[in-house]
C-alpha positions as CSV (number, residue, x, y, z in Angstrom):
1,X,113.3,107.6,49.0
2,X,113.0,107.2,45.1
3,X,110.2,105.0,44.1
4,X,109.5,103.0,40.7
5,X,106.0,102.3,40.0
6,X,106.0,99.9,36.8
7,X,102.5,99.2,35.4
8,X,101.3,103.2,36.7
9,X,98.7,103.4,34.2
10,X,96.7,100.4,35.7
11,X,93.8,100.6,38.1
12,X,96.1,99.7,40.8
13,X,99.0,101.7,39.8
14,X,97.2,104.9,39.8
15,X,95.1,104.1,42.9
16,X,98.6,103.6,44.3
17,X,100.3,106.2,43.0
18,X,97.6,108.6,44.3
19,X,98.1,107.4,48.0
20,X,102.0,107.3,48.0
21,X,101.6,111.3,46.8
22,X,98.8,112.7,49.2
23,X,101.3,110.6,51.9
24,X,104.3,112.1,51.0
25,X,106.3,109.0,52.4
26,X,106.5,105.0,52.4
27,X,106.2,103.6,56.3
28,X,109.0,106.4,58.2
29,X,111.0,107.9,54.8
30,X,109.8,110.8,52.8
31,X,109.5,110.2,49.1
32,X,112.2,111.9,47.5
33,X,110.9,111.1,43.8
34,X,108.6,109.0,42.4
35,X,109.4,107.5,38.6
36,X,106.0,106.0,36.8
37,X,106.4,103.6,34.1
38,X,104.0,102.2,31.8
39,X,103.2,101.2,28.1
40,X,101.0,103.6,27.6
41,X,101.4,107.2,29.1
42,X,101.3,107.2,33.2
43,X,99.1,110.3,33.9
44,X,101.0,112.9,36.1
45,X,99.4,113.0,39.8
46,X,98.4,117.0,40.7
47,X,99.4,118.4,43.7
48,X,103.2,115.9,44.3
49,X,104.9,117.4,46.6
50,X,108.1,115.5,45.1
51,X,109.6,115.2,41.6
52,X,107.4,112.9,39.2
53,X,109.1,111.3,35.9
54,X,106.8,109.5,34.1
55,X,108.3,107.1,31.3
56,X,106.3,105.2,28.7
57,X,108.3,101.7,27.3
58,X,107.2,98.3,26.9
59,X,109.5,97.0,30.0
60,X,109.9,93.5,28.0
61,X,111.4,94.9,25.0
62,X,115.1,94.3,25.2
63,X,117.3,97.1,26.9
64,X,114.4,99.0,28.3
65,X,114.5,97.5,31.7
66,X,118.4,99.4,32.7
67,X,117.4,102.7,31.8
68,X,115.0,102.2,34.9
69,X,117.0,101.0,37.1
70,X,120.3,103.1,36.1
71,X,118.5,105.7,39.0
72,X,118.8,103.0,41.9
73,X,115.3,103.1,43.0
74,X,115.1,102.2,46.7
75,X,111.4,100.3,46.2
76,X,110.2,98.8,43.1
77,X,106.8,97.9,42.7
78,X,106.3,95.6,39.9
79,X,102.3,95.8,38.6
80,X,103.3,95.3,34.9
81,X,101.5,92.6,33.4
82,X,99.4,91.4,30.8
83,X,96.0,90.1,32.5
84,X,95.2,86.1,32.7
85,X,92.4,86.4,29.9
86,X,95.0,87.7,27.1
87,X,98.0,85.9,28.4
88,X,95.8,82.4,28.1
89,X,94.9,83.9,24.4
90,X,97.8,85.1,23.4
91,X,101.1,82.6,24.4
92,X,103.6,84.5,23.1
93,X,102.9,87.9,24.3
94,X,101.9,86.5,28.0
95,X,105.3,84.7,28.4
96,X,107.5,87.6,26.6
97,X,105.8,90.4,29.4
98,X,105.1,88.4,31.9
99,X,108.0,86.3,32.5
100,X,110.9,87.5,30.1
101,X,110.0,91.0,30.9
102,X,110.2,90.4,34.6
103,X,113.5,88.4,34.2
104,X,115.1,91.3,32.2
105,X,114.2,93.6,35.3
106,X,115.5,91.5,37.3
107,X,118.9,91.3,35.6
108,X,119.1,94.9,35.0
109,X,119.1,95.2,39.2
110,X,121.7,92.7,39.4
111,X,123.4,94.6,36.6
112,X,123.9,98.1,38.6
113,X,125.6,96.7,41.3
114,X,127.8,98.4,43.7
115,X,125.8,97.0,46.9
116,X,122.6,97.9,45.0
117,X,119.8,95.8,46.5
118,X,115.6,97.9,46.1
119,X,113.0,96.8,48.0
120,X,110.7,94.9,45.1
121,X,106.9,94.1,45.7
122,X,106.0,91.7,42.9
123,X,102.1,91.3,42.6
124,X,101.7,87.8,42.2
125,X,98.5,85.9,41.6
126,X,96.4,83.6,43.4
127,X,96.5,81.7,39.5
128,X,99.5,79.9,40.7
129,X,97.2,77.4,42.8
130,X,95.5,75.2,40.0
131,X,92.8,72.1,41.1
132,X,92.0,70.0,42.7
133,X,91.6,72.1,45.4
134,X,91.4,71.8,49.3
135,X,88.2,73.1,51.2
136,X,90.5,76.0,52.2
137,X,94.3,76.6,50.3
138,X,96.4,76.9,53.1
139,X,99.7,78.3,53.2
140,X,101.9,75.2,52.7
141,X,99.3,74.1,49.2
142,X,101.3,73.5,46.6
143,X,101.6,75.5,43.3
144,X,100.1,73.8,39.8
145,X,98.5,76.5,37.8
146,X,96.0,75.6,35.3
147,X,96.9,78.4,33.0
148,X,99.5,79.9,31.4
149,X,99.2,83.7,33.3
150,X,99.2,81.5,36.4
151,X,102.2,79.4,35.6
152,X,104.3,82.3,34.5
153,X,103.3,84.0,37.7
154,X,104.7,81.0,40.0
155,X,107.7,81.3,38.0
156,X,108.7,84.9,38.5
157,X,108.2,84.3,42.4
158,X,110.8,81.5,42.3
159,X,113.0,84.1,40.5
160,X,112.8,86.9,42.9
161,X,112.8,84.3,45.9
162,X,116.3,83.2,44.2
163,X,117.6,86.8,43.4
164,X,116.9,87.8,46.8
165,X,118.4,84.9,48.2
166,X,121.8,85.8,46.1
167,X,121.5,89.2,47.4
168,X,120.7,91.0,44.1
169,X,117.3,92.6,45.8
170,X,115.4,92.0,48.7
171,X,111.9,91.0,46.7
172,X,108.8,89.6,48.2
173,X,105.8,88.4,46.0
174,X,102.1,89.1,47.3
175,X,99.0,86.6,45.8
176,X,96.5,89.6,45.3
177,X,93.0,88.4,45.2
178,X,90.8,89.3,42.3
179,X,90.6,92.9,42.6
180,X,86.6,93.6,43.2
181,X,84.8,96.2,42.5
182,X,87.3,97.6,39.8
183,X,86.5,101.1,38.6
184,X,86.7,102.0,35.1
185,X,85.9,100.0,31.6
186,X,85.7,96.2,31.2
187,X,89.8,94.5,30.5
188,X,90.8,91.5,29.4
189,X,90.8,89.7,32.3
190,X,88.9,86.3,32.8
191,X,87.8,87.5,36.5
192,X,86.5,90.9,34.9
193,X,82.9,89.5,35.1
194,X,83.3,89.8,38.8
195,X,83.1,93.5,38.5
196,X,81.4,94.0,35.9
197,X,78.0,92.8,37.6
198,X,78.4,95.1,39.9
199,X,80.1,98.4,38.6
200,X,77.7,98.0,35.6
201,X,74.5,98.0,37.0
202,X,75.2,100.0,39.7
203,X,75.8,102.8,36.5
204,X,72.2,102.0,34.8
205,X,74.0,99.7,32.9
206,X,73.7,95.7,31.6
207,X,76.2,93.3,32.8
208,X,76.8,89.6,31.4
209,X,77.5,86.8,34.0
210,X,79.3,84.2,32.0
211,X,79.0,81.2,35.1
212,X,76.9,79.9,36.9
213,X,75.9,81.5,39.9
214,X,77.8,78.8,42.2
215,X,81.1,80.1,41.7
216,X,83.1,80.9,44.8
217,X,86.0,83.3,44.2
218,X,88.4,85.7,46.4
219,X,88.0,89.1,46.5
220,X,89.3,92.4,47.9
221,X,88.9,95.6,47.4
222,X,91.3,98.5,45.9
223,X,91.6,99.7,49.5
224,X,92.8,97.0,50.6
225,X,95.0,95.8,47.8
226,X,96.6,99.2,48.1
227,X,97.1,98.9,51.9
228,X,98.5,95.1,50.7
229,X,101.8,96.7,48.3
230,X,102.1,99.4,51.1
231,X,103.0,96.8,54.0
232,X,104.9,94.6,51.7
233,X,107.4,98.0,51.0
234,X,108.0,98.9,54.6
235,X,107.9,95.7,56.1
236,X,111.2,93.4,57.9
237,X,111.1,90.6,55.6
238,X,113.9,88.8,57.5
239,X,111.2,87.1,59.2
240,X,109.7,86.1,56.5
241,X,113.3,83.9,55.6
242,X,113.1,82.8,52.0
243,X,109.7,81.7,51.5
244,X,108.7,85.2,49.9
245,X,105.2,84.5,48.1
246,X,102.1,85.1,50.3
247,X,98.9,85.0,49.6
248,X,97.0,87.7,50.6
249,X,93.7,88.0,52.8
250,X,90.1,88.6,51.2
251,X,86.5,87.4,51.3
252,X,85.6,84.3,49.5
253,X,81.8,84.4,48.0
254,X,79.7,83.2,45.6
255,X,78.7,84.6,42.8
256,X,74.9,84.4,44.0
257,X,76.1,86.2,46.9
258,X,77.6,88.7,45.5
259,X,74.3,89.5,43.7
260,X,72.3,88.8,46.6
261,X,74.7,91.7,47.8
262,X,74.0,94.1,45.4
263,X,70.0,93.9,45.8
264,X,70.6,94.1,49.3
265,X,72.7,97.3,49.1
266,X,71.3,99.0,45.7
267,X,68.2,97.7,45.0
268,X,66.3,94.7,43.4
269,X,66.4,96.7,40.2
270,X,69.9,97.3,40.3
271,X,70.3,93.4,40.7
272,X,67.8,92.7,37.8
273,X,70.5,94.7,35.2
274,X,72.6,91.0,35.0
275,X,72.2,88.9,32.3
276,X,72.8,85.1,32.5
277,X,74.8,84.0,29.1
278,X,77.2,81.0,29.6
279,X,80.5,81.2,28.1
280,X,82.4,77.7,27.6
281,X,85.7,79.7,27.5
282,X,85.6,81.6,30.8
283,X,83.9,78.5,32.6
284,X,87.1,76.4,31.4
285,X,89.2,79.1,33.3
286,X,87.4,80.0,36.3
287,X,87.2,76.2,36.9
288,X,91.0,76.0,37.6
289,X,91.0,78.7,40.1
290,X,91.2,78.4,43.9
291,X,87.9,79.5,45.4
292,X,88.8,79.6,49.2
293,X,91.8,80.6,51.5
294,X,93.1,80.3,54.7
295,X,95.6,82.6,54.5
296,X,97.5,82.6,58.2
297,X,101.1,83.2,57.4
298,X,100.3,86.5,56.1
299,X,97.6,88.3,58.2
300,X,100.5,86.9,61.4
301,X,102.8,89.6,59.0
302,X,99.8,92.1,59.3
303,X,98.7,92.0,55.7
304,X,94.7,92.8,56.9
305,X,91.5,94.1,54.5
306,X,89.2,96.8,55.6
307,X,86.2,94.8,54.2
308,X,84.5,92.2,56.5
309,X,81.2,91.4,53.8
310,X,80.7,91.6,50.0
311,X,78.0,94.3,51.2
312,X,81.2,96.3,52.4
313,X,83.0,95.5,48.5
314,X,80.1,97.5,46.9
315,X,79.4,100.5,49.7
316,X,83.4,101.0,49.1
317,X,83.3,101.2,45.6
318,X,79.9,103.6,45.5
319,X,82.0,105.8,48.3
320,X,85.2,105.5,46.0
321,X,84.1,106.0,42.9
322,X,80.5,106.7,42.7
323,X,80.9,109.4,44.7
324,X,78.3,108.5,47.0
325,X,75.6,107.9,44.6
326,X,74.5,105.5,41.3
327,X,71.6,104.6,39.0
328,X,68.4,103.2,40.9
């Protein structure tokens, strides 16, 4: 099985792209080669027991998509993206990745032919919902995004939905939570503050909480999010017909909680490192967003998380990334 990571450099593409190698397979086939893509340079994973080409492109730009395709991939996973924060600040650049980029892909699939038809997992966004909200989204909530990230995520679903219909691929979109505790530096993000009081002051750090501390947001984990774009390659999606967006399990808390959490699992002092400073931008944003789920269509597919607790979220990322340990 040849697999095409595009967006390898991210959090999520590496974190993926480190299971799929110490696996060796995807659900019952061996992986046969295993081509990274990204803007900037994918790093090469030690230890691959398969052939690793790493390619760094801009996907969107015009003719880059074919040459990454031409190799028939049997699974695509599509991470590339520019993140809600920038794609709401910049117009231009969000709609030329994040929709003409993914359309271009899309077209250069259809354009091998020859029977060609890859597995693609599309990470989708739970930006597509957009208020006013129900208690819970359920699965049958209708999609009105309140941003532009969110609106050009709705539309690429429609577009694989479609090209799988005609054949072309057989594509299936998964609504990823906001990925919490994300390792690494602060991004551009609008959700980013959700990790950032945590990761911060769990490494001695300061951490700026731009809301209020009523917030309710959806969360999983890396783990999980991983385990997520692992079930959506291997699983029958003939029984999923041609409603192929889902929105994906997690834990909805509050952003108290979550810093109720963190005293609870590192320390009052730990807790004490986040500083309240309101920012009218990101309040506009995170206002728009869903805040609860009931996501039943897809834990009856077996999408599950390995967290049951925000208390879980943080223990994870200090075994994950921490190493076991952080600044008291």
């Amino acid at each position: 099985m040849h697999i095409l990571i595009l967006g390898a450099a991210g959090m999520v593409g590496r974190k993926l792209t480190e299971r799929l190698v110490r696996d060796g397979r995807l659900g019952d086939a061996a992986i046969t080669k295993l081509t990274l893509q990204d803007v900037v340079a994918p790093a090469k994973p030690s230890g691959a027991a398969m052939p690793v080409d790493c390619i760094t492109c801009d996907f969107a730009e015009p003719g880059a998509a074919a040459p990454l395709v031409v190799g028939r991939p049997d699974t695509i996973f599509h991470l590339a993206a520019i993140v809600s924060g920038e794609a709401e600040a910049d117009f231009d650049k969000g709609y030329r990745i994040n929709l003409d980029g993914t359309r271009q892909l899309l077209e250069a699939i259809r354009a091998v032919g020859g029977g060609y038809r890859p597995r693609m997992v599309f990470t989708s966004s739970i930006a597509v919902f957009g208020a006013p909200f129900h208690e819970k989204i359920e699965d049958e909530f209708f999609h009105t995004p309140l941003t532009s990230y969110g609106t050009q995520k709705a539309i690429c679903e429609l577009l694989i939905t479609d090209f799988s219909r005609r054949g072309f691929l057989d594509g299936i979109s998964i609504r990823l939570p906001t990925v919490c505790v994300r390792p690494g530096r602060p991004n551009k993000a609008a959700s980013g503050f959700f990790s950032n009081i945590i990761r911060e002051p769990l490494n001695g750090e300061e951490a700026v909480l731009p809301v209020a501390e009523d917030v309710r947001h959806w969360h999983a984990t890396p783990r999980s999010t991983v385990g997520f774009l692992l079930h959506a390659g291997t699983m029958d999606l003939v029984q999923m017909g041609w409603r192929r967006g889902l929105t994906m399990p997690g834990l909805s808390c509050t952003v108290g909680e979550q810093i109720a959490a963190l005293a609870r699992v590192a320390g009052s002092k730990v807790a004490a490192r986040v500083r309240r400073e309101p920012d009218p931008t990101i309040i506009g944003i995170v206002a728009g967003w869903p805040r609860d789920f009931s996501p039943v269509r897809a834990r009856e597919l077996g999408f599950t998380t390995i967290e049951k607790t925000f208390d879980d979220i943080i223990r994870i990322h200090i075994e994950d990334e921490l190493q076991g340990r952080f600044v008291s």
